[in-house]
PQR file of N, CA, C, O and H, with PARSE charges and radii, in Angstrom:
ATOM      1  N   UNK A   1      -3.063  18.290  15.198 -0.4000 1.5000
ATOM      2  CA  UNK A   1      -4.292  18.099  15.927 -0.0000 2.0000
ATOM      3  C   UNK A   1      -5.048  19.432  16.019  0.5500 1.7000
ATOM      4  O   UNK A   1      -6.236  19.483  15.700 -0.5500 1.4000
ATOM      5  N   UNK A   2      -4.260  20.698  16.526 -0.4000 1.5000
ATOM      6  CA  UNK A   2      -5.368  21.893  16.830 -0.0000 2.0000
ATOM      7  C   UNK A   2      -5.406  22.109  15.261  0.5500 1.7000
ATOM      8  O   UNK A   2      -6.525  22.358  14.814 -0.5500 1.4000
ATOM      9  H   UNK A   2      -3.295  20.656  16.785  0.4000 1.0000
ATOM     10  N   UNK A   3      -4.548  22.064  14.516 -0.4000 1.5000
ATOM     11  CA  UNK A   3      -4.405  22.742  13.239 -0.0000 2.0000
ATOM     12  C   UNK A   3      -5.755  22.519  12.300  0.5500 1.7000
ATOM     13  O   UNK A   3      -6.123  23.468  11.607 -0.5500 1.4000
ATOM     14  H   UNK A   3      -3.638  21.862  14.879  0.4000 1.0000
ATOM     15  N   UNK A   4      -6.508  21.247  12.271 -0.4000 1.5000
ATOM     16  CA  UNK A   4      -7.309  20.689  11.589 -0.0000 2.0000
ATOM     17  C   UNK A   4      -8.072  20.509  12.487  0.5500 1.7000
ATOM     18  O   UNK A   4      -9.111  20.353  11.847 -0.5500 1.4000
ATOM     19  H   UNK A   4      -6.209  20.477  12.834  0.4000 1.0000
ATOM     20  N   UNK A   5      -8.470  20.364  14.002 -0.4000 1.5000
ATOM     21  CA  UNK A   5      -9.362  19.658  14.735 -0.0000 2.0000
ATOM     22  C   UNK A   5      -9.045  18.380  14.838  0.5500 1.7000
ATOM     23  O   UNK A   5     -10.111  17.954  15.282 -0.5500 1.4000
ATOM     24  H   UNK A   5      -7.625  20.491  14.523  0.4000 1.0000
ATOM     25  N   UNK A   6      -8.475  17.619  14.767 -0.4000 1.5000
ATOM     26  CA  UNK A   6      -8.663  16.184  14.568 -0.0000 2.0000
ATOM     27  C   UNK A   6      -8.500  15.741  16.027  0.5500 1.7000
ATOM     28  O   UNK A   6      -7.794  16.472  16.721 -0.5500 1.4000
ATOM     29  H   UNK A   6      -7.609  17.965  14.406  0.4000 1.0000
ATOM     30  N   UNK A   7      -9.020  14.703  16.577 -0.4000 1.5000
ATOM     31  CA  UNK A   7      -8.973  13.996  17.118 -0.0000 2.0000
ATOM     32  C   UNK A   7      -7.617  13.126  17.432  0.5500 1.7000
ATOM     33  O   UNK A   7      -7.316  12.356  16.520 -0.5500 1.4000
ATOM     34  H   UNK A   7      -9.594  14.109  16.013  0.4000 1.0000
ATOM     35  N   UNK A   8      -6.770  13.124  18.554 -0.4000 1.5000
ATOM     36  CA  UNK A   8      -5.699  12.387  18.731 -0.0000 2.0000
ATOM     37  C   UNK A   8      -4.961  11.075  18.010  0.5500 1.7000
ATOM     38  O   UNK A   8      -3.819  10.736  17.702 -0.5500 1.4000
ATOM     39  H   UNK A   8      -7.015  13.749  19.295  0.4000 1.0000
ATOM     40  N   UNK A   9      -6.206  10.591  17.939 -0.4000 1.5000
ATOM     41  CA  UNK A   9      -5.899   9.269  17.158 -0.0000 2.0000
ATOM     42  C   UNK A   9      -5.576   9.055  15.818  0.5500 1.7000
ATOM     43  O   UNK A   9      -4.801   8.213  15.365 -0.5500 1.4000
ATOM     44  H   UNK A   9      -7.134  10.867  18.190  0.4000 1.0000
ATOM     45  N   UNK A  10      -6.553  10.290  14.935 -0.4000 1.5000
ATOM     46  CA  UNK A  10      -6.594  11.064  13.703 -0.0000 2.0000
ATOM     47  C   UNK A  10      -5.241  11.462  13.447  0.5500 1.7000
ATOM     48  O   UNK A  10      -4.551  10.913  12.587 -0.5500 1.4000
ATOM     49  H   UNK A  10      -7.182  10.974  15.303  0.4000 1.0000
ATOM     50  N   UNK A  11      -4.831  12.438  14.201 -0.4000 1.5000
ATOM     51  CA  UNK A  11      -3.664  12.918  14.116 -0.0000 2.0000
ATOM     52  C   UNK A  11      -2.455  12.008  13.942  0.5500 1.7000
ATOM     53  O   UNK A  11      -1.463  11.882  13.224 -0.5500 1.4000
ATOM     54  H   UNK A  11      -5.392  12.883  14.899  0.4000 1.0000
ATOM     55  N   UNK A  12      -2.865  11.628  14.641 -0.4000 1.5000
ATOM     56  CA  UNK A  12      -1.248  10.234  14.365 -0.0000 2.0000
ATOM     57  C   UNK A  12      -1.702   9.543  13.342  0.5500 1.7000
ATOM     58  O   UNK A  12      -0.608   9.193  12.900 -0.5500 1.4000
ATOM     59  H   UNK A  12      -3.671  11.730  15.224  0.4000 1.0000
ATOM     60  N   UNK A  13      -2.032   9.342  13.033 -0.4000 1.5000
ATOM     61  CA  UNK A  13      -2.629   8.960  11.488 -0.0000 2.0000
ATOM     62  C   UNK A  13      -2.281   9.832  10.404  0.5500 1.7000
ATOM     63  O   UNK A  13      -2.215   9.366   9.266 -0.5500 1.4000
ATOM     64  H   UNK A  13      -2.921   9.627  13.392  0.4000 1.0000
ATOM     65  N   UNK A  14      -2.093  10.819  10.584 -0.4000 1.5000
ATOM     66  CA  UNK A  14      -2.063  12.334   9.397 -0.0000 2.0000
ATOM     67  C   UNK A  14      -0.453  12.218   9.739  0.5500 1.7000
ATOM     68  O   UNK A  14       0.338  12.056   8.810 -0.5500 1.4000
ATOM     69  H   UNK A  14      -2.147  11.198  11.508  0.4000 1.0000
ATOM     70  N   UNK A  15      -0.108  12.285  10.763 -0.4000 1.5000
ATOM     71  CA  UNK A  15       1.192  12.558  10.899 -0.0000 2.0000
ATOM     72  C   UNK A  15       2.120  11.516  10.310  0.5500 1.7000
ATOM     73  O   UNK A  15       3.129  11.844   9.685 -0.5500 1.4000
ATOM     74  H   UNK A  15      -0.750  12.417  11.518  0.4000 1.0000
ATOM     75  N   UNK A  16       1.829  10.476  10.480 -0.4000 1.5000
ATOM     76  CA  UNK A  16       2.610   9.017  10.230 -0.0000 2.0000
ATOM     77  C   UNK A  16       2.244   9.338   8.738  0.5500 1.7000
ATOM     78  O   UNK A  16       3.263   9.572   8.088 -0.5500 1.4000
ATOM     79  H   UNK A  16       1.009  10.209  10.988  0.4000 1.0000
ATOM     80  N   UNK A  17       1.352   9.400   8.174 -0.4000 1.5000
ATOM     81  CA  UNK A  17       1.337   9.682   6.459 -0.0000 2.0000
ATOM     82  C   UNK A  17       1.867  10.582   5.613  0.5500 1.7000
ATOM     83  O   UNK A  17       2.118  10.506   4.411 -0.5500 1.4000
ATOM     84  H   UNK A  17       0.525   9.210   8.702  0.4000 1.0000
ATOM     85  N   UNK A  18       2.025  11.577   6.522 -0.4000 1.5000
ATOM     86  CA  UNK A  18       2.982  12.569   5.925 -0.0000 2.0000
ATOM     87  C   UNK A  18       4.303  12.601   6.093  0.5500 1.7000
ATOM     88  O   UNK A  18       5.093  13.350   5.518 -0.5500 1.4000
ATOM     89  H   UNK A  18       1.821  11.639   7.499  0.4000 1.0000
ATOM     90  N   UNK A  19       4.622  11.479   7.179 -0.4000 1.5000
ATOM     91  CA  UNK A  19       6.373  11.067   7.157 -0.0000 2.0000
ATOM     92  C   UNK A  19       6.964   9.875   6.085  0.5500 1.7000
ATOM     93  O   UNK A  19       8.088   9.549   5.702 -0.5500 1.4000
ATOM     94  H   UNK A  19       3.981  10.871   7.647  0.4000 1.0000
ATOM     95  N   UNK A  20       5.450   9.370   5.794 -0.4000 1.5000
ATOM     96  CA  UNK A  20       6.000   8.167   4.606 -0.0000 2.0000
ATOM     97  C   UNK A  20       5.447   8.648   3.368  0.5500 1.7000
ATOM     98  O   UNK A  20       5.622   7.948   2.371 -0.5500 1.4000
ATOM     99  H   UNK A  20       4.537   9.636   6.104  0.4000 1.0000
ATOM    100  N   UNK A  21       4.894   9.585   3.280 -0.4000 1.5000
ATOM    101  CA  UNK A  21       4.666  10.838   1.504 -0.0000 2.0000
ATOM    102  C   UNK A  21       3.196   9.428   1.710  0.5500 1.7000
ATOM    103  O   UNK A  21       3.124   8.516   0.886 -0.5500 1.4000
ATOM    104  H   UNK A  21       4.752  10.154   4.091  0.4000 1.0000
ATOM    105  N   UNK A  22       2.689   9.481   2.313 -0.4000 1.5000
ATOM    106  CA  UNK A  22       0.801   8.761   1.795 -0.0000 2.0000
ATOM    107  C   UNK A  22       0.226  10.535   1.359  0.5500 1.7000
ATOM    108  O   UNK A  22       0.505  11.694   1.666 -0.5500 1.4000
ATOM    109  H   UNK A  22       2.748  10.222   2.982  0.4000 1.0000
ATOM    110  N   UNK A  23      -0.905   9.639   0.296 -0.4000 1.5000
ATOM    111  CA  UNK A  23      -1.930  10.618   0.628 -0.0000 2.0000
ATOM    112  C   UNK A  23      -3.105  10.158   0.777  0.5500 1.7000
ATOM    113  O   UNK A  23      -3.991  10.777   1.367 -0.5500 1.4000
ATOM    114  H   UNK A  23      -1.132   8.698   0.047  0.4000 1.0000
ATOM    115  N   UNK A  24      -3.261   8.902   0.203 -0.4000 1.5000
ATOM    116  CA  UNK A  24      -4.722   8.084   0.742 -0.0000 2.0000
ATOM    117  C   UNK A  24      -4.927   7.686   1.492  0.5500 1.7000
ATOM    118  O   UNK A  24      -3.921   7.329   2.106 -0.5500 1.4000
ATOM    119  H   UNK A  24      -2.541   8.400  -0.276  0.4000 1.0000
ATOM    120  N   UNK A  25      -6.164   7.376   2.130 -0.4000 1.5000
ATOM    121  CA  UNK A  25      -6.221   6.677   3.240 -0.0000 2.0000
ATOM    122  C   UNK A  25      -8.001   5.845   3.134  0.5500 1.7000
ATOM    123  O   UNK A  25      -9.013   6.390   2.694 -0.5500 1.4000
ATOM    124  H   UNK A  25      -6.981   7.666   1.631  0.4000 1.0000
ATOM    125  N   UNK A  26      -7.889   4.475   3.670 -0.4000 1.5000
ATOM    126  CA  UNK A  26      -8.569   3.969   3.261 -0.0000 2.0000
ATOM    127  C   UNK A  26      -9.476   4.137   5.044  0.5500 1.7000
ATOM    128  O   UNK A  26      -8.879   3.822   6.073 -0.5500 1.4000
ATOM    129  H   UNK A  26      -7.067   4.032   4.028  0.4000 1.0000
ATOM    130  N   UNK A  27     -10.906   4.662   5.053 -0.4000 1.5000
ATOM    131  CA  UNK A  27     -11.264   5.091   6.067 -0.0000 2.0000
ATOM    132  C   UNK A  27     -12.742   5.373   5.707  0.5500 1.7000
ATOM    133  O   UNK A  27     -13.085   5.702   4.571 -0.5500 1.4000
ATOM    134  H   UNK A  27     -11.390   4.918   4.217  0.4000 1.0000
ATOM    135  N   UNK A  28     -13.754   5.196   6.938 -0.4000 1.5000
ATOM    136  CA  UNK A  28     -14.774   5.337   7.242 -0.0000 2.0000
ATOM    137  C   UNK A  28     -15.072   6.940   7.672  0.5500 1.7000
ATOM    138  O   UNK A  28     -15.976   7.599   7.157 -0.5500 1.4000
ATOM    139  H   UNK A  28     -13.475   4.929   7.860  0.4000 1.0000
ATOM    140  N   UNK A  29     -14.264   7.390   8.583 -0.4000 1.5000
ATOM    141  CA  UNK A  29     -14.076   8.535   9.269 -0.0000 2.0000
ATOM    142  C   UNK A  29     -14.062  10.350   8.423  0.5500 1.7000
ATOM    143  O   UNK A  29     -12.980  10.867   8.142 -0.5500 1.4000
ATOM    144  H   UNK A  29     -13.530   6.855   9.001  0.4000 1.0000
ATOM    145  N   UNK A  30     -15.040  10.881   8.214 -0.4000 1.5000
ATOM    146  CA  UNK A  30     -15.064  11.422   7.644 -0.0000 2.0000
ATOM    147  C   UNK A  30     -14.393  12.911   7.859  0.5500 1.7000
ATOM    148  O   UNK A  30     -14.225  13.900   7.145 -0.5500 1.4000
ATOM    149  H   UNK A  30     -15.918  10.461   8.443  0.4000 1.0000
ATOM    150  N   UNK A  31     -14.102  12.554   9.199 -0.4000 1.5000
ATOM    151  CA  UNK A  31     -12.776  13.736   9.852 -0.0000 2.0000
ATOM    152  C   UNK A  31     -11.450  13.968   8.984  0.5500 1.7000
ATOM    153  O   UNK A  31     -10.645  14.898   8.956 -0.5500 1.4000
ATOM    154  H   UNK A  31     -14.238  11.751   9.779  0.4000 1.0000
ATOM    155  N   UNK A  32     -11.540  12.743   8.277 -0.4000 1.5000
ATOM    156  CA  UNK A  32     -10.372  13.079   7.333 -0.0000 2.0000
ATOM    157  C   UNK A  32     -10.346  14.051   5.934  0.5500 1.7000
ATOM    158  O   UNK A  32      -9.267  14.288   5.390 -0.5500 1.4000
ATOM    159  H   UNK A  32     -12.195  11.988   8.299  0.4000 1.0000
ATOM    160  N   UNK A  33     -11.774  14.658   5.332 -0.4000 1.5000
ATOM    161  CA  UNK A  33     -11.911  15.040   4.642 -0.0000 2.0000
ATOM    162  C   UNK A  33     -11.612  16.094   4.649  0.5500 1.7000
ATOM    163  O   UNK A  33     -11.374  16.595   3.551 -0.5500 1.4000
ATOM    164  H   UNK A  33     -12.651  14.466   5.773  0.4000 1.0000
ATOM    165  N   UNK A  34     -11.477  16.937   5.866 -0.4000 1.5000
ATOM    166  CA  UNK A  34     -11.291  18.515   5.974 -0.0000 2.0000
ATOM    167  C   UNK A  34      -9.452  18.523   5.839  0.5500 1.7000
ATOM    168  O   UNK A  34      -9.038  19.653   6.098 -0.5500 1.4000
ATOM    169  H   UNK A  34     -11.670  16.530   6.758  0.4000 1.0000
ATOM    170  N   UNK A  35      -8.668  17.841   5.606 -0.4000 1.5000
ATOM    171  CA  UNK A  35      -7.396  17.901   5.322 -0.0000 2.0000
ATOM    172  C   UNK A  35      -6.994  17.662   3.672  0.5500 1.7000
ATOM    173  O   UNK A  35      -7.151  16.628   3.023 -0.5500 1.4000
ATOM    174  H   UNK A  35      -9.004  16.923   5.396  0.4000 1.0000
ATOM    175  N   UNK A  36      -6.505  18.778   3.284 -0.4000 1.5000
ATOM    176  CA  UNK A  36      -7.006  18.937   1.631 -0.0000 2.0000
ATOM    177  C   UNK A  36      -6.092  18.184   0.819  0.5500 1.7000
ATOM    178  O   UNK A  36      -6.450  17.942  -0.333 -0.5500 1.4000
ATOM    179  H   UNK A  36      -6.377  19.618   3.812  0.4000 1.0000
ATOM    180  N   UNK A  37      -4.845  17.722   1.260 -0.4000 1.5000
ATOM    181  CA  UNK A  37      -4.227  16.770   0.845 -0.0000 2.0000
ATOM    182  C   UNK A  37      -4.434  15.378   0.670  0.5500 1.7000
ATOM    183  O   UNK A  37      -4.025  14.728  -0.292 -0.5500 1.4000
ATOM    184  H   UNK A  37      -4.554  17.919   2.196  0.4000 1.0000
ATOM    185  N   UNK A  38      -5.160  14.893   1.746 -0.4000 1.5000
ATOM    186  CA  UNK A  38      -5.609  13.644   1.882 -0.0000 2.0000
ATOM    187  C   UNK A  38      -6.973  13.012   0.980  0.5500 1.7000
ATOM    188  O   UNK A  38      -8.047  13.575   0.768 -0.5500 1.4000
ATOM    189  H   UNK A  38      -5.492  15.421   2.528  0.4000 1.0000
ATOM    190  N   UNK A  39      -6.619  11.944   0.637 -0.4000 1.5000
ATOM    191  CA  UNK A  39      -7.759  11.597  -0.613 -0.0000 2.0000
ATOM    192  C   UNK A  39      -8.306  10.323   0.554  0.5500 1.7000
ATOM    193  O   UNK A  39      -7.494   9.469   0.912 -0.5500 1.4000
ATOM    194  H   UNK A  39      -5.746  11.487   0.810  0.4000 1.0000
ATOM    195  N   UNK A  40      -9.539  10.312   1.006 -0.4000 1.5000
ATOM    196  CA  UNK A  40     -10.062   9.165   1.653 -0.0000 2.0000
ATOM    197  C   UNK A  40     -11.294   8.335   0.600  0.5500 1.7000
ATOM    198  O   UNK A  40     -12.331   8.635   0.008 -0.5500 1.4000
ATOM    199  H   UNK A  40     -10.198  11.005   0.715  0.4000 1.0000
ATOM    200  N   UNK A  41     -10.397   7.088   0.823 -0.4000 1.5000
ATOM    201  CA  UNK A  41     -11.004   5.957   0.434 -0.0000 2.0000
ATOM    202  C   UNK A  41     -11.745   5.057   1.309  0.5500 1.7000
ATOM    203  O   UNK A  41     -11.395   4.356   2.258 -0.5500 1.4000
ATOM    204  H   UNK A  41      -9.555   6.844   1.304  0.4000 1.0000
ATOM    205  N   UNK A  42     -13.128   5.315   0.599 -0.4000 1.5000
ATOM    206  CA  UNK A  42     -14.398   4.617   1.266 -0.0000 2.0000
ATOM    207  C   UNK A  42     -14.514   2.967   1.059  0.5500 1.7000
ATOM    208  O   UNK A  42     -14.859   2.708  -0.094 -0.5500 1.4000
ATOM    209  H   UNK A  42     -13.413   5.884  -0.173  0.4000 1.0000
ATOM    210  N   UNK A  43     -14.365   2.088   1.676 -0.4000 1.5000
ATOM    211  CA  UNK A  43     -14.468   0.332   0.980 -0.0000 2.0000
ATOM    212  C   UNK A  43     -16.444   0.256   1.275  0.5500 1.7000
ATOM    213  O   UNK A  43     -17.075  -0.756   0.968 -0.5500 1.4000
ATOM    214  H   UNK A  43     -14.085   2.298   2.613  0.4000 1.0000
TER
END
């Protein structure tokens, strides 16, 4: 959470993905972009 800024909710989101090896994430939220691992997918 402080590491990136993210937002609480965010965070558990980042966190839970990095305990099951994700790197996509299918999301509106563009808070996810500043985490350089994560590939966000726009529908």
């Amino acid at each position: 959470m402080k590491h990136f800024n993210l937002k609480p909710r965010d965070a558990i989101h980042l966190a839970t993905m990095r305990l099951e090896n994700e790197t996509e994430i299918i999301s509106e939220d563009p808070d996810f972009d500043i985490v350089p691992e994560i590939k966000r997918i726009m529908l």
